[in-house]
C-alpha positions as CSV (number, residue, x, y, z in Angstrom):
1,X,98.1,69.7,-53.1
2,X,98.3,72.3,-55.7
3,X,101.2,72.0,-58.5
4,X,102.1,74.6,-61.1
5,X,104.1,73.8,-64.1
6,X,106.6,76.3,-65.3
7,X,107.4,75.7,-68.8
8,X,108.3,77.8,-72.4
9,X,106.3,76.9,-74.9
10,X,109.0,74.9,-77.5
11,X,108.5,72.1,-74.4
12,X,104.7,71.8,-75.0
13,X,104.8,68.4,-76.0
14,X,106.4,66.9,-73.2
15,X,104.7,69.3,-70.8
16,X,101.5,68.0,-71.5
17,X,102.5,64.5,-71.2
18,X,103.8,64.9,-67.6
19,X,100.9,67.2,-66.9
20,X,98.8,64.6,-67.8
21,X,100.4,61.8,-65.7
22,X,100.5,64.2,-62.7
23,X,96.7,64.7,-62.8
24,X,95.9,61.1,-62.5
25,X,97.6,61.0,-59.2
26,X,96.8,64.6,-58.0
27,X,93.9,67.0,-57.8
28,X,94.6,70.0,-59.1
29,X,97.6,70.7,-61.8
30,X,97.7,73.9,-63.5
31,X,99.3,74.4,-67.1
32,X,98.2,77.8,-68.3
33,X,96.6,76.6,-71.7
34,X,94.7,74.1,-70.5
35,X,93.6,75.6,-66.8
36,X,93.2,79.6,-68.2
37,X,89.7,79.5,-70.1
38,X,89.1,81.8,-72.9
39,X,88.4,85.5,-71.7
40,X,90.0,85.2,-68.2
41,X,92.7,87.5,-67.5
42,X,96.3,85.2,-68.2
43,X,98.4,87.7,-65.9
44,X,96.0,87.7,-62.9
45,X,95.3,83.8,-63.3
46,X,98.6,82.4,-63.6
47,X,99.5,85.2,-60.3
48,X,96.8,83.6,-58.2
49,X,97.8,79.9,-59.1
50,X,101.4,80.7,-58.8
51,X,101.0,82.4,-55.0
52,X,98.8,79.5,-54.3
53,X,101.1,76.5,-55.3
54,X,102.4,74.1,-53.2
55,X,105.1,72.6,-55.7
56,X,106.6,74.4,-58.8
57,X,108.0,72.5,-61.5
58,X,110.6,74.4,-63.4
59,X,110.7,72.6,-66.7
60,X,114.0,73.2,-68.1
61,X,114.7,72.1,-71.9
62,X,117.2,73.0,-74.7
63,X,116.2,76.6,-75.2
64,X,115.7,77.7,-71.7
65,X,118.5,79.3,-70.8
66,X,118.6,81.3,-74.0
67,X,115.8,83.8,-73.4
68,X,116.1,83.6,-69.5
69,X,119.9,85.1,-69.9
70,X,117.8,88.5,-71.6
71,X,116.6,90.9,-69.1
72,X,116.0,93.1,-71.5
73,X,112.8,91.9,-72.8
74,X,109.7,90.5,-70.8
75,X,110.1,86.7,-70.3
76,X,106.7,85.1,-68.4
77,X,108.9,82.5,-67.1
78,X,111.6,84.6,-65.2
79,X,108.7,86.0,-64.0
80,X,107.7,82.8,-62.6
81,X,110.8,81.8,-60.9
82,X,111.7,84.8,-59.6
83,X,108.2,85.2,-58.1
84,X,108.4,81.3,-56.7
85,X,112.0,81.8,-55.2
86,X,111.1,84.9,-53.3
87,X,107.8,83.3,-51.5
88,X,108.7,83.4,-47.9
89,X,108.4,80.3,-47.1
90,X,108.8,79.0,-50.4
91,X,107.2,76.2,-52.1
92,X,109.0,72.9,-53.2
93,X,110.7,73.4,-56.3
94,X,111.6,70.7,-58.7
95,X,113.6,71.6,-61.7
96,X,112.6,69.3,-64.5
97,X,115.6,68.3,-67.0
98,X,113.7,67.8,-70.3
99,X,114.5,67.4,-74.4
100,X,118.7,67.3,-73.4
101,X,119.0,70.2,-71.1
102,X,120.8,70.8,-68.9
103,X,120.9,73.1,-65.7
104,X,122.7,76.4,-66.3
105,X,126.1,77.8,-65.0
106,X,125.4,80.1,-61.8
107,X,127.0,83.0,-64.3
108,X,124.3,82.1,-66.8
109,X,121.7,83.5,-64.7
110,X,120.5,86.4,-63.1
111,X,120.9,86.9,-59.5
112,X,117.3,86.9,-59.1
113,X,117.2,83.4,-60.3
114,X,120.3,82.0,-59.5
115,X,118.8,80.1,-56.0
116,X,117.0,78.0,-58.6
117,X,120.4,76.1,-58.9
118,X,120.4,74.7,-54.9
119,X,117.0,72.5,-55.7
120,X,118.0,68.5,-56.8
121,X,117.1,68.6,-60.4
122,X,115.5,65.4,-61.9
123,X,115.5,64.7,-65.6
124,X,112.4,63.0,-67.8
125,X,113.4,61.2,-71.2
126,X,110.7,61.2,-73.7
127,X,111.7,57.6,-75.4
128,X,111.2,54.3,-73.2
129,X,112.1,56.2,-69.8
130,X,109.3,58.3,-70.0
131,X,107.1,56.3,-67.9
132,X,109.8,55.5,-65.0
133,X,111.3,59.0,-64.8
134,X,107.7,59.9,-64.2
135,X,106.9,57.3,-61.6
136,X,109.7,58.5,-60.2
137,X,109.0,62.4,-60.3
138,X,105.4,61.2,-58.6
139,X,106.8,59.9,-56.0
140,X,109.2,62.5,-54.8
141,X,106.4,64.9,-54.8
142,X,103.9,62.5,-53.0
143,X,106.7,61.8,-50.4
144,X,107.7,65.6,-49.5
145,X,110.9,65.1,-48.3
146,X,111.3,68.4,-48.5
147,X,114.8,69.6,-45.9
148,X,113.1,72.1,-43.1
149,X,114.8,75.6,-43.3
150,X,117.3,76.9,-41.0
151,X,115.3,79.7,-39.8
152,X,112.3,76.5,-38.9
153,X,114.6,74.4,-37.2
154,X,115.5,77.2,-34.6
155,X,111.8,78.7,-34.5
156,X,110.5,75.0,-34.0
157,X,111.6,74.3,-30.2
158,X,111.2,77.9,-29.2
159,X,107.3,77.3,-30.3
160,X,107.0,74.4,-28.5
161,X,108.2,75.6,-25.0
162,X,105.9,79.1,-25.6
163,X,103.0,76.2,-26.2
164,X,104.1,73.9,-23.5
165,X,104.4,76.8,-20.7
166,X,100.8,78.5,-22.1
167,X,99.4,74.9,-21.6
168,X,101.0,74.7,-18.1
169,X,100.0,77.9,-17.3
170,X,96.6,77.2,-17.8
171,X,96.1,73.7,-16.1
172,X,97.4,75.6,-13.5
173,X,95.0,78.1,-14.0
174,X,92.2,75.5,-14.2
175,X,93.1,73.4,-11.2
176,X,93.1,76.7,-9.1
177,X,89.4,77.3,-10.5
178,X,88.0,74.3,-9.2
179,X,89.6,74.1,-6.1
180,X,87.8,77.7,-5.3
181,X,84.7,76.5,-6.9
182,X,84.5,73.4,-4.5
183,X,85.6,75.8,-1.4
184,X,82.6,77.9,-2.2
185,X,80.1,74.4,-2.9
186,X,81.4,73.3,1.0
187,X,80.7,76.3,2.1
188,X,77.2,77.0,0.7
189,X,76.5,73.1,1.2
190,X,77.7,73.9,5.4
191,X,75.4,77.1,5.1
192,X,72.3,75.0,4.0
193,X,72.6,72.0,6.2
194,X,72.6,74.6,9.0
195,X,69.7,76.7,7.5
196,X,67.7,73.0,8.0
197,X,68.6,72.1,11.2
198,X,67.6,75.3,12.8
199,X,64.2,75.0,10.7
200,X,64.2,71.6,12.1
201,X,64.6,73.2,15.6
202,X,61.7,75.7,15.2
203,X,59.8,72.8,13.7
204,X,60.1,71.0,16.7
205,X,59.0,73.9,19.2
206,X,56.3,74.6,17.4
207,X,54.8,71.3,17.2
208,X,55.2,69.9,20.9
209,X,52.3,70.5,23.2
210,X,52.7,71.1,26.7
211,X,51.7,68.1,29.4
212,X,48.0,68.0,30.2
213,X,46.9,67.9,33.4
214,X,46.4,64.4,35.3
215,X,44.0,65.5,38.0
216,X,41.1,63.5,36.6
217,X,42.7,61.2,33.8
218,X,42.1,57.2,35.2
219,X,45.2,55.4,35.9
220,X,45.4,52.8,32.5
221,X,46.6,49.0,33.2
222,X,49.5,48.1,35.3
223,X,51.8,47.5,32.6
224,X,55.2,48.9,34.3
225,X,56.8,47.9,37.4
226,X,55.2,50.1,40.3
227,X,56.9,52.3,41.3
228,X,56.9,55.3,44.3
229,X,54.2,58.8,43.5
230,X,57.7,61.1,44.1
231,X,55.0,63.5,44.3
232,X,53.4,62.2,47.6
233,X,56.6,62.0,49.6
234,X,57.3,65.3,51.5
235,X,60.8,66.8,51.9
236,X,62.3,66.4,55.8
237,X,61.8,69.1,57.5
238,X,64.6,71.1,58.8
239,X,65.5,69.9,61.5
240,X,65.5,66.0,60.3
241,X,68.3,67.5,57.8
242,X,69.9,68.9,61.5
243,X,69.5,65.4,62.9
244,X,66.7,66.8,65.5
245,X,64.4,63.6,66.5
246,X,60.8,63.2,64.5
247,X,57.9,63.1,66.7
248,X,56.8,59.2,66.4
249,X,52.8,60.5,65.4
250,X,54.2,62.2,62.5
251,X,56.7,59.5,61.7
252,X,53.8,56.9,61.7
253,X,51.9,59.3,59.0
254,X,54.9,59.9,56.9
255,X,55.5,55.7,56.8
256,X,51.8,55.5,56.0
257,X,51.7,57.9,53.3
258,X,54.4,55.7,51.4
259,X,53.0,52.1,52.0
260,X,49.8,54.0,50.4
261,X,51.9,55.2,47.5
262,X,53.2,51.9,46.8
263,X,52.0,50.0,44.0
264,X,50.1,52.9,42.6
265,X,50.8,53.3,39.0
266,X,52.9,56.2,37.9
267,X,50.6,58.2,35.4
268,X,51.1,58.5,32.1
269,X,50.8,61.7,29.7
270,X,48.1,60.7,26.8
271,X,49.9,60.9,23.6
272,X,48.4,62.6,20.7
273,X,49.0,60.9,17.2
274,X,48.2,64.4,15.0
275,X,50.3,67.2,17.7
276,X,53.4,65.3,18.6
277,X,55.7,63.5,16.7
278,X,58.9,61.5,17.2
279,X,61.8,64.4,17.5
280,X,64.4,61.7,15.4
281,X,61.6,60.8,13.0
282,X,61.4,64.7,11.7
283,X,65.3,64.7,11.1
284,X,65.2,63.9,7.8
285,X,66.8,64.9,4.3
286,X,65.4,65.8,0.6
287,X,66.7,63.3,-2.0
288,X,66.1,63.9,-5.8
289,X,66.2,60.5,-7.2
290,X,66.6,60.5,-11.1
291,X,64.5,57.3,-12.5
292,X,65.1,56.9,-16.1
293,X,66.0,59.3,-19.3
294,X,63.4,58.6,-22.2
295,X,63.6,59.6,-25.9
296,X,61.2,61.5,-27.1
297,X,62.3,62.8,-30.8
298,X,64.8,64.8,-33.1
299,X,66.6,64.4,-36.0
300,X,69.8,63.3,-34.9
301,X,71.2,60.8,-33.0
302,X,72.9,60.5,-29.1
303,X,73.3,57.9,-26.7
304,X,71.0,58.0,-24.3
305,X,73.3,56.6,-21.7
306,X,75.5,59.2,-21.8
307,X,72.9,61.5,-21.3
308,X,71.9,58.9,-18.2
309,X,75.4,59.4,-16.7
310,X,75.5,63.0,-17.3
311,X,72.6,63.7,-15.5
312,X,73.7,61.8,-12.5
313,X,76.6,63.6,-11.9
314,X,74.3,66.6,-11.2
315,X,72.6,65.2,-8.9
316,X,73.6,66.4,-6.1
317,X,73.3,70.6,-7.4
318,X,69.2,69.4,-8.3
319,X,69.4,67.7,-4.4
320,X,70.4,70.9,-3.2
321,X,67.4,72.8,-4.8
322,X,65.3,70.8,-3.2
323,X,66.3,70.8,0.3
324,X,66.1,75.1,-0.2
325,X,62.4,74.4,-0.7
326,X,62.1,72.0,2.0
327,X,63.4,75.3,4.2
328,X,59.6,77.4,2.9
329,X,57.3,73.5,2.2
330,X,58.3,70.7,4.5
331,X,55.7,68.4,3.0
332,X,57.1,69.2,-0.7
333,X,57.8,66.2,-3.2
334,X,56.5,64.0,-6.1
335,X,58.2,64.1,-9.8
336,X,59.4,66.1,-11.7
337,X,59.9,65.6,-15.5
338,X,62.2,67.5,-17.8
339,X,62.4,68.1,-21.6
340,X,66.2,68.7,-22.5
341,X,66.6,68.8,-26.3
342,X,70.5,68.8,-27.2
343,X,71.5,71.1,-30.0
344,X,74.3,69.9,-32.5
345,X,76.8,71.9,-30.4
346,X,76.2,70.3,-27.3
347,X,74.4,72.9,-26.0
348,X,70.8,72.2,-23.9
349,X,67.9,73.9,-23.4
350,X,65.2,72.6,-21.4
351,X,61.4,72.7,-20.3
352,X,59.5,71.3,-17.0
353,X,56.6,69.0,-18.4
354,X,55.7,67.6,-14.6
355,X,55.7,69.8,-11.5
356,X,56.7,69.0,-8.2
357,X,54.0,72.2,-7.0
358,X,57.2,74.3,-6.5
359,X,58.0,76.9,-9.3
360,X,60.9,78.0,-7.1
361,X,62.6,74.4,-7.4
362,X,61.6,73.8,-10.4
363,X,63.5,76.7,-11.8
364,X,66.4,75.8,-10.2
365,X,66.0,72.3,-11.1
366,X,65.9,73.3,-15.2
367,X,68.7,75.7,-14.5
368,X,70.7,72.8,-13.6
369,X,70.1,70.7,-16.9
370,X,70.1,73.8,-19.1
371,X,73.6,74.0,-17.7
372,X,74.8,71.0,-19.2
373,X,77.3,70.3,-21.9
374,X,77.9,67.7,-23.9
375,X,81.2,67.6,-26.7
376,X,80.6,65.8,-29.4
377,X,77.2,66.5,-29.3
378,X,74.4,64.6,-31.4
379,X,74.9,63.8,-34.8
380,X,72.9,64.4,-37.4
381,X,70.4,67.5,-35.9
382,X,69.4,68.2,-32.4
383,X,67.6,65.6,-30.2
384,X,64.8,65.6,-27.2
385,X,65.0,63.5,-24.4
386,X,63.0,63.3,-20.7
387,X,64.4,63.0,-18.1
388,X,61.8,61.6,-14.6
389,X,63.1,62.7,-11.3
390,X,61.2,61.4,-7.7
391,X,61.4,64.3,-5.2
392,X,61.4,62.1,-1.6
393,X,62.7,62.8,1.8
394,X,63.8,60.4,4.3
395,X,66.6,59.8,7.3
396,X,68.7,57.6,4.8
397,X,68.9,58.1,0.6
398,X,66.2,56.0,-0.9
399,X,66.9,52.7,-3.6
């Protein structure tokens, strides 16, 4: 709070008492002979504290009215009035009653300075009083009771519907911006997953061998019920399916063929551990699993478990970089390690320390932390943390 004291000079005296009180309890309190050092221009000083004030005190004693009723002649302190009443919005005035005077007549001023006269005036005694009227000056300033102008009261609400329907506006705004953004991440997710499973598909095509021949593979131990060689039994003939009789030497060789047929194992197709592989075991999905966040240096100071949890809510957009790769390398994985330092502004940059043999995903993987935010950041300087990812794929997401 910055006060300027208003005063002529036959009120020195008391002036500097009450300037002197006031400093004790405020910062900054400008009385041009004491402020003003020797050499400074006094016009331009006591303009710039005067436009700068925050309270005015109009110290008004015996005298006052006397030289302020002549508008013939310069007079520093109509200046100062005149210039203090006309600040839009003006600062809080307090006339000062001091050495028995008394506020003028409205008549007794000039126009200019006749507002001066709607401000409570409040009067210091310079015998026993002194110290109470003081106190008592002190606290009306300290309070700032000051009544809000007309012009205020009526601009006050109309602000705060323009702020509440710009603040509605744009959570609207906001919430229409995520609800396209997660549109778009279904949609790119739906395009992905179907990107695998036609991968998946080709995988599979590519990798089955066609049956080998049985012609001279030995039947292996009877370890299934027997059952009927489908292949040894012939079709009926026409007319059987016409109902025309069988000649009984052919029916006898047909019986024979499967009583011989019976109890011969059905043969089995070899299976080959390195060429064919279980169709529901190669179903499978990439999982980036973040481990643990480590410190590693800086100046400042951030919770590393907020870092933890940040991290983790990304999770998914780094799971999705690594199922893209799985699309070119279906063998890719190991870890991947991260160097994030966190500038003082929340802002990240990153670098990849441990490789999962993928530049591709690793790119998209630092894109993702690079991306981050975090408000407040780190106190103090910038600070380097590490964060350990495990690039794994399996049918169900791994502990």
């Amino acid at each position: 709070m910055r006060i300027f004291i208003s005063y002529r000079r036959d009120d020195i005296d008391v002036v500097s008492r009450i300037r002197e009180r006031l400093s004790a309890r405020f910062p900054h309190v400008f009385q041009d002979t004491d402020a003003i050092l020797p050499g400074h221009d006094f016009n331009q000083a006591t303009t710039d504290e005067l436009s700068d004030a925050d309270v005015v005190l109009v110290v008004i004693g015996r005298d006052w009215i006397r030289q302020a009723r002549d508008t013939s002649k310069p007079d520093w302190v109509r200046f100062e009035v005149e210039q203090t009443l006309a600040r839009t919005p003006p600062p809080r005035v307090f006339p000062v009653l001091v050495r028995d005077g008394d506020l003028p007549a409205k008549d007794e001023l000039p126009p200019s300075m006749q507002p001066l006269l709607n401000y409570q005036a409040t009067r210091i005694a310079s015998g026993a009083d002194f110290d109470f009227h003081v106190e008592r000056l002190i606290a009306a300033i300290g309070k700032g009771t000051q009544r809000v102008p007309a012009r205020l009261r009526v601009a006050t609400p109309l602000g705060i519907l323009a702020l509440a329907a710009v603040a509605w506006g744009t959570w609207h705004l906001r919430v229409a911006q995520q609800h396209l953004e997660a549109e778009r991440r279904a949609a790119e997710e739906l395009a992905l997953k179907q990107k695998h499973v036609e991968a998946q598909k080709r995988a599979l095509g590519a990798s089955t061998p066609a049956a080998p021949s049985t012609a001279n593979v030995e039947a292996p131990e009877q370890r299934t019920p027997p059952v009927v060689d489908q292949v040894a039994i012939e079709p009926p003939p026409e007319q059987e399916r016409r109902g025309a009789p069988k000649p009984a030497s052919e029916a006898r060789t047909s019986v024979a063929a499967a009583t011989a047929a019976i109890g011969k194992p059905r043969p089995q197709t070899p299976v080959n551990n390195q060429n064919q592989t279980n169709p529901r075991s190669q179903v499978t999905r990439g999982w980036v699993i973040g481990r643990s966040v480590d410190f590693v240096g800086g100046p400042g100071h951030f919770d590393r478990s907020v870092v933890f949890r940040t991290i983790r809510a990304r999770i998914r957009a780094m799971q999705q970089c690594y199922e893209r790769g799985l699309l070119r390398k279906t063998k890719l994985g190991g870890k991947v390690r991260i160097e994030l330092t966190i500038q003082v502004n929340g802002t990240v940059t990153g670098a990849i320390r441990e490789t999962s043999g993928d530049p591709v995903v690793d790119a998209c993987m630092e894109a993702v932390v690079t991306r981050l935010r975090f408000n407040p950041g780190p106190k103090g300087g910038s600070v380097t943390f590490a964060a350990n990812f495990e690039l794994v794929t399996s049918e169900v997401r791994p502990p």
